[in-house]
C-alpha positions as CSV (number, residue, x, y, z in Angstrom):
1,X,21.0,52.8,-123.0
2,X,23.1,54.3,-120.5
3,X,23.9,52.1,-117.0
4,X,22.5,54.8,-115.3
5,X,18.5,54.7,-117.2
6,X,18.7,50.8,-116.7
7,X,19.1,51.9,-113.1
8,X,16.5,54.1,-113.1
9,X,13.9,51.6,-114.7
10,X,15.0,48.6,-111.9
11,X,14.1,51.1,-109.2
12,X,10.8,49.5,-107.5
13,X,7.8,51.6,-107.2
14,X,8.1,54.4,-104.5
15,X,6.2,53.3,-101.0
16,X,2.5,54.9,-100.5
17,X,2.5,58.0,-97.7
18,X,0.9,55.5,-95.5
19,X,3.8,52.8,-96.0
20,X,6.7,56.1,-95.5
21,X,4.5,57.1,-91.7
22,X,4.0,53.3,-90.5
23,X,0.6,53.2,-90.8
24,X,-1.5,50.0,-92.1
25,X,-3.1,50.2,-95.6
26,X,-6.9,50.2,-95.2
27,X,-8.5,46.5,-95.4
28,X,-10.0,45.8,-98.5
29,X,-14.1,45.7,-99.0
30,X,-14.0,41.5,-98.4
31,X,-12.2,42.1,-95.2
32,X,-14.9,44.4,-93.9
33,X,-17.4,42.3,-94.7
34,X,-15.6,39.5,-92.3
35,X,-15.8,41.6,-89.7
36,X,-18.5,40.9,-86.4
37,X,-21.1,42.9,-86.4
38,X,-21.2,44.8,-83.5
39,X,-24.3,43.8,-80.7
40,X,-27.3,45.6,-80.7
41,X,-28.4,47.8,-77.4
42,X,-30.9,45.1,-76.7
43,X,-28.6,42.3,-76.7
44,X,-25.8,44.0,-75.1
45,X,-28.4,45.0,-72.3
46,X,-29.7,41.3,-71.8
47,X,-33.2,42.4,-73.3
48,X,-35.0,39.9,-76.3
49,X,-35.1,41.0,-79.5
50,X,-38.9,41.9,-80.0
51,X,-40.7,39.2,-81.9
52,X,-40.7,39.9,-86.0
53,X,-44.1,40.3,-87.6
54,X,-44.0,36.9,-88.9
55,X,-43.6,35.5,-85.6
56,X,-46.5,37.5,-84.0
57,X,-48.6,36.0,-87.0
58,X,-47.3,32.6,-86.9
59,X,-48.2,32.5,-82.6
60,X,-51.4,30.6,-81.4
61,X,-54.3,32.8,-80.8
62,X,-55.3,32.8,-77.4
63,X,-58.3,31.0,-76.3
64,X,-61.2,32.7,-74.1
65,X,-62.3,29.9,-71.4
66,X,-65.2,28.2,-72.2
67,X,-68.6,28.8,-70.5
68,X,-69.6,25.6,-68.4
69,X,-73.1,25.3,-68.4
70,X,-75.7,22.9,-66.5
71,X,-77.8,20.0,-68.4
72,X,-80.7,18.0,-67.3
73,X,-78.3,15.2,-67.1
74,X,-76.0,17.4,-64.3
75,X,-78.6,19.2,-62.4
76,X,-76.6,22.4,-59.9
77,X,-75.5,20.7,-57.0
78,X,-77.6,21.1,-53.9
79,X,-76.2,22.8,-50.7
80,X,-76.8,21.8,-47.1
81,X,-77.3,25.3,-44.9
82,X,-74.1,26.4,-43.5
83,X,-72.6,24.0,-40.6
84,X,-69.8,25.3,-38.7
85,X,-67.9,21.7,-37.2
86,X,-64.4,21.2,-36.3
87,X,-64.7,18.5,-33.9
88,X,-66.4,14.7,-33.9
89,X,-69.2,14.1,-33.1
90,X,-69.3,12.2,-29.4
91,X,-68.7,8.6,-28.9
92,X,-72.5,7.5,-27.9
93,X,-71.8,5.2,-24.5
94,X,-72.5,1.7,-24.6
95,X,-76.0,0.5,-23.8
96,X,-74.8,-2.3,-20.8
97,X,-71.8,-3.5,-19.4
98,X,-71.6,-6.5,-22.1
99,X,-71.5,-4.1,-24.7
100,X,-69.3,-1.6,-23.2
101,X,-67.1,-5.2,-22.1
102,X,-67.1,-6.1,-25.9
103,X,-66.0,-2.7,-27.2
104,X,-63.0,-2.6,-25.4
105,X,-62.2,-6.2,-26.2
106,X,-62.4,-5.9,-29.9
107,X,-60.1,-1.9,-29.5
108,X,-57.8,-3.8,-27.5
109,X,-57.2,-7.0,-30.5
110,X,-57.0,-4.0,-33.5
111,X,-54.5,-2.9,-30.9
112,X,-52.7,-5.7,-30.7
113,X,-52.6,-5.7,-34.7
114,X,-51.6,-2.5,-34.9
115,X,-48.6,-2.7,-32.7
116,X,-47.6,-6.0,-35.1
117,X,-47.9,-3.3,-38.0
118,X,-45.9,-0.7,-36.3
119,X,-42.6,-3.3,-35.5
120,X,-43.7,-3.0,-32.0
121,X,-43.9,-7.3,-31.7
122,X,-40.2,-8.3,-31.1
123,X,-40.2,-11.8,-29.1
124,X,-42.3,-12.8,-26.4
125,X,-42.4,-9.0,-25.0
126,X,-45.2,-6.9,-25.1
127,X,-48.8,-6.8,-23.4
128,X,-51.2,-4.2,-23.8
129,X,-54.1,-4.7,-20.8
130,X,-58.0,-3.5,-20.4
131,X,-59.9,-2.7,-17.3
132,X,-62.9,-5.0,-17.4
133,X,-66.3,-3.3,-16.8
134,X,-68.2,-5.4,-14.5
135,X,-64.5,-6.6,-12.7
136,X,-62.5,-3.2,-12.0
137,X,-59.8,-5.1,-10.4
138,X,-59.9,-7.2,-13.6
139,X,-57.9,-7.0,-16.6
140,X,-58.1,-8.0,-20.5
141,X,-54.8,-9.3,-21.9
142,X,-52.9,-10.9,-24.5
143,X,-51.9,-14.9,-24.1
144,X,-48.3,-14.9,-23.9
145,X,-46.2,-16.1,-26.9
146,X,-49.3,-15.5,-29.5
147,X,-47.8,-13.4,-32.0
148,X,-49.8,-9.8,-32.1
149,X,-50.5,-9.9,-36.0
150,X,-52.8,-12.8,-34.9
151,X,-54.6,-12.5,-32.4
152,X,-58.5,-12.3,-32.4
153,X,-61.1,-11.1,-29.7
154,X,-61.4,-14.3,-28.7
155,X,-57.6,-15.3,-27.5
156,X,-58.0,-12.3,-24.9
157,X,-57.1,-13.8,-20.9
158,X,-59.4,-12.3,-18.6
159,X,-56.9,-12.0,-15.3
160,X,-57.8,-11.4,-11.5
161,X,-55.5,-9.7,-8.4
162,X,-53.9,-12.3,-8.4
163,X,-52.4,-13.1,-11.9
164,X,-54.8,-16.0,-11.9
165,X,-56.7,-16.6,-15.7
166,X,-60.7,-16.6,-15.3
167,X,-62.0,-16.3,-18.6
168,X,-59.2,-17.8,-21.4
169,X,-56.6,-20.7,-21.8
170,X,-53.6,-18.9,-21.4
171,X,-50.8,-18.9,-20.3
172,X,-50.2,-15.3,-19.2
173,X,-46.5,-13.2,-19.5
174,X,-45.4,-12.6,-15.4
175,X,-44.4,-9.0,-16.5
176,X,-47.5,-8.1,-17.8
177,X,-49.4,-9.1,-14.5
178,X,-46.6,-7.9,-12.1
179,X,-46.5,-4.4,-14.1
180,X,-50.3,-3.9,-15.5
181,X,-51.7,-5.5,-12.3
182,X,-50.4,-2.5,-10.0
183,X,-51.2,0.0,-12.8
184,X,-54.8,-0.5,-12.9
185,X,-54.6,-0.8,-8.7
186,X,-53.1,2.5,-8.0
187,X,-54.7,4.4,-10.9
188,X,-58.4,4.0,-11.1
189,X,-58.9,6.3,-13.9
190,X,-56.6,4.0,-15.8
191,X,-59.1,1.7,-18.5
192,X,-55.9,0.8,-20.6
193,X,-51.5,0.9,-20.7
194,X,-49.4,-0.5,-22.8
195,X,-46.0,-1.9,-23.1
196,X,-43.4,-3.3,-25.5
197,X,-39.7,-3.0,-27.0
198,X,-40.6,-0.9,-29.4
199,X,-37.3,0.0,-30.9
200,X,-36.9,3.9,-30.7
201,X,-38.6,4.1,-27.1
202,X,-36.1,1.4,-26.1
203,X,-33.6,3.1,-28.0
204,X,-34.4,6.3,-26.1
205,X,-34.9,5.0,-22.9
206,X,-31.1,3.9,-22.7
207,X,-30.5,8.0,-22.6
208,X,-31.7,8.4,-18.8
209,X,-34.2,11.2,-19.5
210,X,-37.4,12.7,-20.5
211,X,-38.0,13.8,-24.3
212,X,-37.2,17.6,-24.6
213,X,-40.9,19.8,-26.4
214,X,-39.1,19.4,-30.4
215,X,-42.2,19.1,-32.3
216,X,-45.8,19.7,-32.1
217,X,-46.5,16.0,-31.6
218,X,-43.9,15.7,-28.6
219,X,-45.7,18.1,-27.2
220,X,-48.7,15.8,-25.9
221,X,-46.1,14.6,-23.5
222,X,-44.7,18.0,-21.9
223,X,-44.5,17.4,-18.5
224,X,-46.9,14.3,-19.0
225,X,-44.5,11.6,-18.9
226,X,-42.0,10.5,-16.3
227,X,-38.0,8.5,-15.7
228,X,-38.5,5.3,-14.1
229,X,-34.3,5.3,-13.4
230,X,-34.6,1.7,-11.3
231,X,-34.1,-1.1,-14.0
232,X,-33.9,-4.8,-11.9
233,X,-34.1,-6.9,-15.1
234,X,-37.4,-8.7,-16.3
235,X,-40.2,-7.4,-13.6
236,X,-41.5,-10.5,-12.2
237,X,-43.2,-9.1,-9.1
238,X,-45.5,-6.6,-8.1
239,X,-43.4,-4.8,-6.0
240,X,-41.7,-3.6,-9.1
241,X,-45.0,-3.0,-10.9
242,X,-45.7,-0.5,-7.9
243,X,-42.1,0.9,-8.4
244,X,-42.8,1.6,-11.6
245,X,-46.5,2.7,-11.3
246,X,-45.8,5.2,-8.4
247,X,-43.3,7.0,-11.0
248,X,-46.0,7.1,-13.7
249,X,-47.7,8.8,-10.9
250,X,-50.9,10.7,-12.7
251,X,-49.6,10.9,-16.1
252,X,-49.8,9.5,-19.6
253,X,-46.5,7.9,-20.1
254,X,-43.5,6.7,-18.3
255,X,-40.2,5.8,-19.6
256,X,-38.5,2.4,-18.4
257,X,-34.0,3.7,-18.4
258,X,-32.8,0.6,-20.6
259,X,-36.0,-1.1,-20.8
260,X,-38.4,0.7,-22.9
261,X,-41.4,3.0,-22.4
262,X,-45.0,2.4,-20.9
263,X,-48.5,4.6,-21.7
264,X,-51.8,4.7,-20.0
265,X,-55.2,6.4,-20.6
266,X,-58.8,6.3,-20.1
267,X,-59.4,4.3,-22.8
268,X,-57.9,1.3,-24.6
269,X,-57.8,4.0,-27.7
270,X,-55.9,6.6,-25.7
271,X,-53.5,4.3,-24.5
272,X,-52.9,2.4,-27.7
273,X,-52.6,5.6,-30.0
274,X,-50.3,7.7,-26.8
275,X,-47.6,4.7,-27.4
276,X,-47.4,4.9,-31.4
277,X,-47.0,8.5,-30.8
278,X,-44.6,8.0,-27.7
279,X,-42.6,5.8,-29.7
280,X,-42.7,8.5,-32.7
281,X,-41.3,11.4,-30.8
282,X,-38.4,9.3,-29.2
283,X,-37.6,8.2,-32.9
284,X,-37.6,12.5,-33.6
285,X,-35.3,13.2,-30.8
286,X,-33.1,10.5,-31.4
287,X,-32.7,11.7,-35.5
288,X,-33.1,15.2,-34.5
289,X,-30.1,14.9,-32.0
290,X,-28.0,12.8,-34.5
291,X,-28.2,15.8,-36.7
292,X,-27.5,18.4,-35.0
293,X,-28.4,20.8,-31.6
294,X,-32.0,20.6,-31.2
295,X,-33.8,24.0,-30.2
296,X,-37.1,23.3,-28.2
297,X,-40.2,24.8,-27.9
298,X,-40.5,27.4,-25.0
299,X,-42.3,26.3,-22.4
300,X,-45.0,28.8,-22.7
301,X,-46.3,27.6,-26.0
302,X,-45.0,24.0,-25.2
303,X,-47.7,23.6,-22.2
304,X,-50.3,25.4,-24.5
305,X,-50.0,22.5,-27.1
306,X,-49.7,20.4,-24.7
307,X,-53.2,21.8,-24.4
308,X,-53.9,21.0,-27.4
309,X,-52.6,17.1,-29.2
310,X,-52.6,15.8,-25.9
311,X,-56.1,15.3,-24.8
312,X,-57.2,11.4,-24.7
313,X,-60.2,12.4,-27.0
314,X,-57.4,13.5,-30.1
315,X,-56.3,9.9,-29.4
316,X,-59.6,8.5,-29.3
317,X,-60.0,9.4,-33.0
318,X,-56.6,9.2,-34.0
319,X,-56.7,5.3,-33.3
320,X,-59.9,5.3,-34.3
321,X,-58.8,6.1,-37.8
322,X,-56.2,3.5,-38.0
323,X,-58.9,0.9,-36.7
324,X,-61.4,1.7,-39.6
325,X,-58.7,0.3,-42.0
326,X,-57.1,-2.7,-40.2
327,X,-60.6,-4.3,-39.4
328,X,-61.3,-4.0,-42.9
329,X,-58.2,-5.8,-44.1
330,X,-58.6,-7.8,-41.3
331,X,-62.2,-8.5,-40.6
332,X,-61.3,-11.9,-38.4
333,X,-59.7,-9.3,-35.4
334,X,-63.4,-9.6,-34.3
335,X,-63.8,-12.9,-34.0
């Protein structure tokens, strides 16, 4: 053999067209098979792929509901005729002055509890007083130092004009005569007030004003409730009492600057239930205010609900409802 045949036969084999023009040999039929498949329209859209026949098969049948019938055991339940009633029924009055003399003693002891429930029972402070029927210018109070949470009926100080103890051992807090005493002299329609150092109504009264119309419930005191702006320390005379009763002046509530706040009503459940609710919307301002910029009901619709929560017979009921429970869980209150 020549050198130029064994030349020829160590040639390598002449490159594909593809190879010559730079263009990728085709991918075998494993490499094809190793590609994605591409997403349907439905998946690409979002859409669920519709369920396969197996599926629809294999899926619980659904169930008709069943027809309830009566048995002789669960006869059909008989209906009254139609009674259209949004309201309670009256308060029947009491039947003589002993009677109507014990009712407001035992409202004004659940009241007493109630205020212990509430937090409203720091120290010796607090009294919560009731016009006696046959004694106008008498009033029912609590024996000072007697923790709330226990007293009965039967602790209550009956108290003349003079801060003097007729019915009861005693002894008697000098605030409670010196405020309550020319309460009940200059307001006649007055049965009830209340006082203590409840902590948001003390809380708020440090502020200087009146609660602003934030809530439905604040409402019952638009316009209702007055500044007393005079704080002497502990009242210990009446002059003070009057002070602070010509303030209250013909409404519900009063507020005591850096003292506290004061309710009264024409009826020891009115008064009670006006200071837990008091006490309530100064607790709302005071969060509401600590959030954020308040916005307050206009006055328009603010006097209308006033209208509304803040008649004395809404809180005749709404204490009465608290009363139900407490003399149940506390039955001796009565005694």
């Amino acid at each position: 053999m020549t050198d130029l045949s064994a030349a020829l036969q160590n040639t390598s084999e002449p490159h594909s067209t593809n190879a010559l023009q730079g263009t990728p040999e085709p991918q075998s039929t494993n490499t094809l098979q190793d590609t994605p498949v591409p997403l349907s329209t439905s998946a690409l859209q979002g859409t669920p792929e519709p369920l396969s026949k197996h599926a629809l098969q294999d899926a619980p049948a659904r169930q008709s509901a069943p027809t309830l019938q009566n048995t002789a055991d669960t006869p059909p339940l008989q209906r009254h005729a139609p009674l259209r009633k949004f309201w309670f029924d009256d308060v029947p009055p009491r039947a003589s002055i002993a009677a109507e003399r014990r009712y407001r003693q035992e409202r004004l002891a659940v009241a007493f509890r109630l205020f212990a429930r509430y937090g409203f029972d720091q120290g010796l402070a607090g009294h919560i007083t009731a016009r006696d029927p046959e004694w106008p210018d008498h009033f029912w109070v609590n024996p000072f130092g007697k923790h709330f949470s226990r007293i009965r009926v039967s602790d209550l100080l009956l108290v003349n004009t003079e801060g003097e103890i007729v019915v009861g051992e005693g002894p008697v807090n000098q605030a409670a005569f010196a405020i309550h005493a020319a309460i009940h002299e200059a307001r006649p329609d007055v049965i009830a007030a209340a006082h203590t150092h409840s902590l948001y109504g003390k809380a708020w009264s440090t502020l200087g004003r009146t609660l602003d119309p934030l809530t439905q419930d604040s409402c019952a005191f638009y316009q209702d409730h007055a500044l007393f702006d005079d704080f002497r320390g502990v009242v210990l005379d009446t002059d003070e009492g009057a002070r602070i009763a010509a303030a209250l002046g013909e409404r519900k509530a009063v507020i005591l600057k850096n003292h506290g706040i004061l309710t009264a009503g024409p009826s020891v459940e009115a008064a009670a239930w006006w200071y837990i609710a008091l006490d309530n919307a100064c607790h709302a301002q005071l969060l509401a205010e600590a959030a954020g910029t308040p916005q307050a009901i206009p006055h328009d619709v603010a006097t209308l609900t006033h209208e509304q929560v803040g008649r004395p017979g809404g809180a005749l009921f709404a204490f009465q409802s608290l009363l139900e429970g407490l003399v149940e869980a506390e039955p001796d209150v009565l005694t």
